[in-house]
N, C-alpha and C positions, 0 to 999 in steps of 0.2 A: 160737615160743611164749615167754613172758616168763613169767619161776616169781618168787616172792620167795626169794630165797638165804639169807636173813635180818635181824637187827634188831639198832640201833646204840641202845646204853643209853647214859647216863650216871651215876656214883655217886661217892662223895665221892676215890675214887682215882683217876679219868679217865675214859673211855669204852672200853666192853665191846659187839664185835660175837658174835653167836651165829649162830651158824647155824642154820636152819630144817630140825626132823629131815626132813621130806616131801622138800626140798631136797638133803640126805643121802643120801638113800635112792634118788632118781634117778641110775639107772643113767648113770653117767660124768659124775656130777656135779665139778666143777671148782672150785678156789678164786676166789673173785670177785676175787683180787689177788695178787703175790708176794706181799705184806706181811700177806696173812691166809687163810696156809695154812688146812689142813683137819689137823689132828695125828692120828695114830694113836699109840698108847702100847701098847697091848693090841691082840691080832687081835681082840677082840671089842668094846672097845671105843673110841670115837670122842670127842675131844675136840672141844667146839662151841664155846666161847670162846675170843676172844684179844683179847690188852689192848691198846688203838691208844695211850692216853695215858695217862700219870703225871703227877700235878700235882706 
C-alpha cells in the first residue's frame, strides 16, 4: 500500500518537508530518509517539520 508520508514546501529560507499527521499516526510509521528523521521533543509531542535547505 502506498500512504503519502508527506509535503515538500518551499519558502524564502529553503524547503520545508512536514510530515503527514494520518502518516504519523500509522502504526510503525518510519522516516522516509536518514536525513528526515521523525523528531520527538516531548512524549506527547511530535515534531513534523525539517528544513532540507538554506539559501
Amino acid at each position: 500500500m502506498n500512504n503519502v508520508a508527506g509535503i515538500i514546501t518551499e519558502n524564502d529560507e529553503g524547503y520545508i518537508f512536514q510530515y503527514d499527521e494520518k502518516y504519523l499516526k500509522t502504526e510503525n510509521s518510519k522516516p522516509v530518509s536518514l536525513t528526515l528523521p521523525i523528531f520527538v521533543h516531548h512524549a506527547s509531542q511530535i515534531q513534523k517539520t525539517v528544513p532540507l535547505h538554506r539559501k
